[in-house]
C-alpha positions in Angstrom: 39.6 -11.5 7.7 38.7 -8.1 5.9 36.4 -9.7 3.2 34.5 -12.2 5.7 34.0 -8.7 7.9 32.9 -6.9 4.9 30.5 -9.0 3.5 28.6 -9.8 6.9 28.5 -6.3 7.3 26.8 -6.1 3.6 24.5 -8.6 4.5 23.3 -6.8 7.4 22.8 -3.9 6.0 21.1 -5.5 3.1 18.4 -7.0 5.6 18.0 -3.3 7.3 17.3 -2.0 3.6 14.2 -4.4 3.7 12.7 -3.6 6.6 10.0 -0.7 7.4 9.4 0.3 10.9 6.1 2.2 11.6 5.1 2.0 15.2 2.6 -1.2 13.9 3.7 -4.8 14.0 1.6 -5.9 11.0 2.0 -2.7 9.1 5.8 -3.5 9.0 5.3 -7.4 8.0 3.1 -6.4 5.7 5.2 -3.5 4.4 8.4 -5.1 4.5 6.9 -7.8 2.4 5.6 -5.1 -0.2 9.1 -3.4 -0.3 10.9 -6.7 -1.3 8.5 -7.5 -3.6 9.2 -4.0 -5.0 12.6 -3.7 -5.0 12.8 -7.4 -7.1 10.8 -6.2 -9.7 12.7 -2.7 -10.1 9.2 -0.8 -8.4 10.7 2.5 -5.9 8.1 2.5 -3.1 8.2 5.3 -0.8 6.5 5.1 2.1 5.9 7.5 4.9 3.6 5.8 7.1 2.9 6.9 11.3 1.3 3.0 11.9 0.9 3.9 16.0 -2.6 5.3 14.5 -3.8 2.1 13.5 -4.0 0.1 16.5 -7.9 0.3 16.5 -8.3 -2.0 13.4 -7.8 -5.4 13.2 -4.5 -7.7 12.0 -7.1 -9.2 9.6 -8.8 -5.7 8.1 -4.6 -3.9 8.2 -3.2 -7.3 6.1 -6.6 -7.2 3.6 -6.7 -3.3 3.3 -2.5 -2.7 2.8 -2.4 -5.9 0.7 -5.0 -5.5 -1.3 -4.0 -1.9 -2.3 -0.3 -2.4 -2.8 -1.0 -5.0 -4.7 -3.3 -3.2 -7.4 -0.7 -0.4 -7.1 2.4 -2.8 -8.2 0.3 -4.4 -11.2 -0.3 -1.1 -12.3 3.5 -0.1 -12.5 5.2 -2.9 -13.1 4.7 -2.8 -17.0 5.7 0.9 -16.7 8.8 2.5 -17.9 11.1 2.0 -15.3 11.2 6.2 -14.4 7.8 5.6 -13.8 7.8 2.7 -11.3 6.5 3.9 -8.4 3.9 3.6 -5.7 3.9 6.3 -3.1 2.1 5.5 0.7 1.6 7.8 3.0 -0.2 7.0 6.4 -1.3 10.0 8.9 -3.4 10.9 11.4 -4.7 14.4 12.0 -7.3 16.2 13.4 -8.6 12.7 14.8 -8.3 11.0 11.3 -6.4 8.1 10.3 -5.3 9.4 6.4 -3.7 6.6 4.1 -2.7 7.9 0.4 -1.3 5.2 -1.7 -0.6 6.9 -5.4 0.8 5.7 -8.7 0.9 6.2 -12.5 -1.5 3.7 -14.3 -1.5 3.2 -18.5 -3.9 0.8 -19.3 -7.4 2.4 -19.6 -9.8 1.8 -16.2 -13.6 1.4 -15.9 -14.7 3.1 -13.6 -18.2 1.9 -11.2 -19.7 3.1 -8.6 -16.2 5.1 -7.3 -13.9 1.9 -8.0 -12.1 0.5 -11.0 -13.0 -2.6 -12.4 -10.5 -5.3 -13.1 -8.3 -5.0 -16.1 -8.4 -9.0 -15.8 -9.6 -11.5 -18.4 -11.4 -14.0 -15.8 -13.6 -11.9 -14.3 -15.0 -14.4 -11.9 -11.3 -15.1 -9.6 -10.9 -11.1 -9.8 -11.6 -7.6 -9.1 -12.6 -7.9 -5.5 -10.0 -6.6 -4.1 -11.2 -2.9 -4.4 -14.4 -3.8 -2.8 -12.5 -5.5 0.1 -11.1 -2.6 0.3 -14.3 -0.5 0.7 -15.9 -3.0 3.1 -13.1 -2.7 5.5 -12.5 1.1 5.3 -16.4 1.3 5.6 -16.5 -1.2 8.5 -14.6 1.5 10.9 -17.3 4.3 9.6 -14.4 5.6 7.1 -14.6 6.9 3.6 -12.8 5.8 0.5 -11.9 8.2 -2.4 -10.6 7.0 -5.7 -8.9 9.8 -8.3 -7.8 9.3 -11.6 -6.2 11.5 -13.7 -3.2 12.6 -16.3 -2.8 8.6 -15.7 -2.0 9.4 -11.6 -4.0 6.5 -9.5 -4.6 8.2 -6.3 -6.5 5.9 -3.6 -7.7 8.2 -0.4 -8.8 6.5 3.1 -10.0 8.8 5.9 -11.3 6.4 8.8 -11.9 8.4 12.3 -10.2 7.3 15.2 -12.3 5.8 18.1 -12.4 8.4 20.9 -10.8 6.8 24.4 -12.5 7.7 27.4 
């Protein structure tokens, strides 16, 4: 029957829509998970991201770095106008550095220490570590961490190097 056809053939392509494919296993999961999130709460992300560079980190540090950062990104949108919902990733390597850009617009006003944002959160105690997880990791693999804010853009910058194989 036409209709059955027609809406399996929706439903597959619905479940292609929500997945990312990278050239890194937990990059996608963690990705993919993002992008659904995203898409139910009317947040574009656009993601261009070469995962194959990542392979030297660990599932652990890729799950708390990506996580952690999307997740500050979507808080920061999701109260946005909706033509201004939108977190941007970009993940590179070049020259013999692994380059991750996540960007976003941001409204509320953010307190800036040390290089990071503090959280916006009332309970101080349960929050505002995600940043510094963030920082530990990215420092961990002898990288450097770069937060920019301005004309209310949130522009968080990761340059790790890439282990020379002999």
């Amino acid at each position: 029957n036409t209709a059955e056809l027609a809406a399996e053939l929706r439903s597959s392509l619905d479940s292609f829509e929500n997945t990312i494919s990278t050239g890194n296993d937990t990059l996608d999961i963690v990705l993919t998970e993002h992008l659904i999130r995203c898409r139910q709460g009317g947040v574009r992300l656009i993601c261009m991201a070469d995962g194959s560079c990542l392979g030297f980190i660990s599932t652990l540090d890729l799950i708390s770095l990506f996580s952690n950062a999307l997740e500050n990104a979507y808080e920061a949108v999701a109260g946005l106008d909706e033509a201004r919902r939108e977190i941007e990733l970009r993940v590179v390597e070049r020259m013999g550095m692994v380059m991750i850009r996540i960007e976003n617009e941001y409204e509320a006003p953010l307190d800036m220490r040390n290089g990071l944002p503090q959280t916006t959160k009332q309970d101080r105690s349960y929050h505002g570590f995600g940043m510094r997880s963030i920082r530990q990791t990215v420092e961990k693999y002898g990288g450097d961490l770069q937060v920019e804010t301005e004309h209310h853009r949130f522009v968080l910058k990761v340059l790790i190097p890439v282990p020379k194989t002999d």
